[in-house]
C-alpha angles and dihedrals in degrees: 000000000000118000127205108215104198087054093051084048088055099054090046102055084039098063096048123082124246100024104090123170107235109219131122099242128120102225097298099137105134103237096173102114090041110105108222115267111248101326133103130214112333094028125130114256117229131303117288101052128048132250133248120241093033112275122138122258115262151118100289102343112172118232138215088248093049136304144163119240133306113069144049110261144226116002088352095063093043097061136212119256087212106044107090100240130098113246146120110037095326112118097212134011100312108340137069130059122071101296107044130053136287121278122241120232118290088034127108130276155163105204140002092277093066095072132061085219086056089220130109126177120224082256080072096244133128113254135195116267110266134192088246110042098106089244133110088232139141104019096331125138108195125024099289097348139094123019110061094340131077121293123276129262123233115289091032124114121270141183099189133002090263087068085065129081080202091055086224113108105177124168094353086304133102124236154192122271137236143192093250107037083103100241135089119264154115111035087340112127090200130357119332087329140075124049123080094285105052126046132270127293130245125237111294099023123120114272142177108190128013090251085071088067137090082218094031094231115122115189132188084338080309117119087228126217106266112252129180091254100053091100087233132109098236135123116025093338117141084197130345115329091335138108126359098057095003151055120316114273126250131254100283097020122116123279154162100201146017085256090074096060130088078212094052080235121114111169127175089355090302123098109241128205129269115282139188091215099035090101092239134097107239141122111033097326113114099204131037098294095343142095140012101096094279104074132030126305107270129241125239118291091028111113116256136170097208138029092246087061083060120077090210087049080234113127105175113177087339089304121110108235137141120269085251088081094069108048101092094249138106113229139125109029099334110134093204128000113325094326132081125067121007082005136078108289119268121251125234113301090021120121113265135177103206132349095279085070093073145054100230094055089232119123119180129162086345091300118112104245115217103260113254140179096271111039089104092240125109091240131145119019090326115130086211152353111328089333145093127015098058093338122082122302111265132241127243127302086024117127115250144171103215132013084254084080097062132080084218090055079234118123120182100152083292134047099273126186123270115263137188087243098039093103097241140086100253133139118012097341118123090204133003105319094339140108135012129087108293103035132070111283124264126258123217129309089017118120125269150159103206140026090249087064092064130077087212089054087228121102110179122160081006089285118115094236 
């Protein structure tokens, strides 16, 4: 007869104490091509399976029904879950084996079936559940993870998203996270944003560093509202807290046009210094390039505070012009009575020559024409061409006084595009700032359209309520 020498080995190490096989398995080694070890018909086979007829496993264990030396035989071989005694199959008093329950920690085993912990140490007893056995024991919930131990990885088992290191618990499973599964998780400091995978977070979202936010400003664990003191480039700013919203930029700061300079000169995208020769009125001078003690004296037409910003010495109505501009007469190149050409411009109704003459910048058949929204002049109290002041607001890029002027309702010195931080309801936003589809959503008793506009989810009377 064959003999299979690894299965002999295990029975053997099975029926002495102390050398347990440490698998978790509950007795389902397959013993079927194994002879039985020094019995006859009747006997028990080896260790792993039970015998028919009832004996306990064993080397050589009789049987009831015949046997050779070496056990106890019939009922008595077969043991009693519920005596108080260990016999049978059991591995301590009661418990153990295939037929009786589990054994509590501290008690005897043989494999890791044998105990309710599922877990038996190669001194063959039953130990606690512990974060790193290798079972799925105690409350956990995966093998070593949730319950009181750390969250599971992807792939594990899950009841709720807390089970999960991912914070996704999806079909009793746990699994990776993204950026746009609509919960927080992984590295996100608040929902699908923050953390050095997703993207940056809008104002009033959870943050945990300023790199987490849209205007990298992270206050009290709150992406803030960028301001033009935060010390951060951030909103409409050109640098830091410069341009766009806030104040004009310095001579050497960041810009996109001339409206974002103290000195009125934005050149390949950085605002330059003042200048007497830069074609533009700005610093101290009173005229184009001219005045103000800092530049040379003006000539005459060109605007002055005092005579000595005039070359002629001459400041009429703050305009450098001769004396000869102010004696009721027309003479020289006047084109009416002390205004056009080298003169003040004439009013409306007065003679002009071209469109420089008068102030409205209208010349027609030789009459200055009142200044109006389509004449196609910046005149009156218009910031451009046929737009701002009384005429219609102006598009973007357009020069303006007050956000008034602007179609965006943005003024930065130019007509700049609506934002979500710009301090005005413009755009798509249904209040300041609030609503839409692009900006933060709006709290009660602010304006919307919609319930998505509302932080409430609820819009009645177009009030977020």
């Amino acid at each position: 007869m064959r003999v299979h020498y690894w299965l002999l080995l295990s029975a053997a190490a099975l029926a002495l104490p102390g050398c347990p096989i440490l698998v978790q398995d509950d007795y389902k080694i397959d013993m079927s091509l194994a002879p039985a070890m020094g019995g006859e018909a009747g006997q028990s086979q080896a260790l792993g399976g039970r015998a028919p007829g009832g004996g306990a496993p064993g080397l050589g264990g009789s049987r009831a029904g015949g046997g050779t030396s070496g056990g106890s035989a019939g009922a008595a071989g077969s043991g009693n879950c519920m005596d108080n005694r260990r016999n049978g199959e059991e591995t301590d008093t009661d418990c153990g084996g295939p037929a009786c329950a589990s054994c509590v920690d501290g008690r005897s085993c043989r494999f890791g079936g044998d105990c309710a912990s599922g877990v038996c140490t190669p001194g063959g007893v039953c130990d606690v559940p512990t974060c790193n056995d290798g079972v799925k024991n105690g409350d956990e919930v995966g093998i070593d993870c949730a319950g009181k131990c750390p969250a599971c990885p992807p792939g594990q088992p899950c009841h709720a998203i807390s089970d999960c290191e991912s914070n996704v618990c999806q079909s009793d499973k746990c699994r990776a996270s993204g950026c746009g599964d609509a919960l927080q998780n992984g590295t996100e400091s608040s929902v699908d944003c923050g953390g050095p995978l997703c993207g940056k977070c809008p104002a009033g979202a959870t943050c945990n560093v300023a790199a987490d936010c849209k205007t990298s400003v992270c206050l009290n664990s709150r992406c803030a509202v960028a301001s033009c003191d935060d010390l951060v480039q951030n909103g409409t700013e050109s640098d830091v807290d410069c341009g766009g919203n806030c104040t004009r930029c310095a001579a050497g700061k960041q810009c996109r046009h001339g409206g974002e300079c103290v000195s009125n000169h934005c050149v390949d995208g950085v605002c330059v210094a003042d200048s007497c020769s830069d074609g533009l009125q700005n610093g101290l001078e009173t005229g184009v390039d001219c005045g103000g003690g800092v530049c040379a004296q003006c000539a005459d037409g060109q605007r002055c505070t005092t005579p000595a910003d005039c070359a002629n010495a001459h400041c009429i109505d703050g305009a450098c012009r001769s004396k000869t501009c102010a004696d009721a007469q027309k003479q020289g190149n006047e084109t009416d009575v002390d205004c056009g050409n080298s003169c003040p411009v004439c009013a409306v109704s007065r003679l002009c020559q071209k469109s420089t003459d008068c102030a409205s910048g209208v010349c027609k058949v030789q009459v200055c024409a009142a200044p109006s929204c389509l004449d196609g002049v910046k005149n009156s109290d218009e910031t451009a061409i046929d737009c701002g002041g009384a005429c219609r607001p102006c598009d973007l890029g357009k020069a303006c006084r007050l956000d008034k002027d602007c179609k965006s309702l943005v003024c930065r010195g130019a007509c700049v595009a609506p934002t979500c931080y710009d301090f005005a309801t413009n755009g798509d936003e249904t209040d300041i700032d609030c609503g839409g589809p692009a900006c933060l959503k709006c709290a009660r008793n602010q304006a919307c359209r919609l319930p998505s506009d509302c932080s409430t989810g609820s819009c009645a009377g177009m009030l977020c309520n």
